[in-house]
Each structure stands twice: as C-alpha cells, then as structure tokens.
N, C-alpha and C positions, 0 to 999 in steps of 0.2 A: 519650851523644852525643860525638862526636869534634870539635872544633872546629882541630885543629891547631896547638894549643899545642905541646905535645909529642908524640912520638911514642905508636901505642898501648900500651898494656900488654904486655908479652911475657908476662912471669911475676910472679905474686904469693906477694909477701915475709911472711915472720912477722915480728908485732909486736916481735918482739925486735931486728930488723934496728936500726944507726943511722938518726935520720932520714937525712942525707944519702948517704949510700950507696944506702941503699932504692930513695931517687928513681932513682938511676941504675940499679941492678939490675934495676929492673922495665920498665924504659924496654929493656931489651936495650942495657946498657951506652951507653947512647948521653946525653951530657954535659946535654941539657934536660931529662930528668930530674930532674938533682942543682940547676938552676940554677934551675927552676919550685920546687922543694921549699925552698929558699934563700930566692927570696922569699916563699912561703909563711908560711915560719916566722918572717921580718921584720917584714912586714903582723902577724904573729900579737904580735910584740911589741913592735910600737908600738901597739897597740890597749891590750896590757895596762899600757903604762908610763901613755899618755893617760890611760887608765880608774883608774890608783894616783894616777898628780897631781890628777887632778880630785876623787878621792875623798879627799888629803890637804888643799883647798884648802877643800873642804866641809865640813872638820871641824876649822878654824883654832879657828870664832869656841867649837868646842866644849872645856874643858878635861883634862885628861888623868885619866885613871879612879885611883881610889887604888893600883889593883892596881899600875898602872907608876910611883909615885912613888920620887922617889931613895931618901928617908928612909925609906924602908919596910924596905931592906934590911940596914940599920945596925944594930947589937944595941943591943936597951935601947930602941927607938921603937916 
C-alpha cells in the first residue's frame, strides 16, 4: 500500500547498505527516505530504552545473582 509518506521505492538495497543511507537510496535519492528511516530507528529506541527501565525497575526489589558479586572476583573468596 502506498500511503505517501515517502516516495515509492525505486530500488532495493542489500542488507549490508547503512540503515540511513538505504532509506535514501531506495527512495531515488530523495531526503524522506533517510528522514522516515531516522525516525523509524528512534521509535525503535525508545521502545527499547522504555522496555530496559521497566525491566530494571522490575527487578529492584530482586537481589543480584552470585554470579555478578564484587567479591567473587578477588582471589582467595
């Protein structure tokens, strides 16, 4: 479906392309493109920050596993 965000697709990119570039390459150089793919990948990381706070807030009242204790790494403990 075309909704007119950005322009259509001219040509498709290899995975290897940067993200930001990509946008615009494939757009036929054209700047919404790179600026749709921008907030794309914004949206994509405040979702993951929200999703790491929320997951570090969940796991206050939990204590830290032996594996990550300071004293663990100290010779002779």
């Amino acid at each position: 479906m075309y909704f007119g965000i950005v322009p259509p697709l001219s040509d498709i990119q290899s995975w290897l392309m940067p993200p930001i570039l990509s946008g615009y390459m494939a757009t036929g150089e054209q700047s919404q493109g790179q600026y749709y793919e921008l907030s794309l990948l914004r949206l994509a990381l405040l979702f993951i920050t929200l999703s790491l706070k929320w997951m570090d807030k969940r796991n206050l009242g939990i204590g830290k596993s032996r594996m990550f204790s300071q004293t663990d790494c100290l010779p002779g403990h």
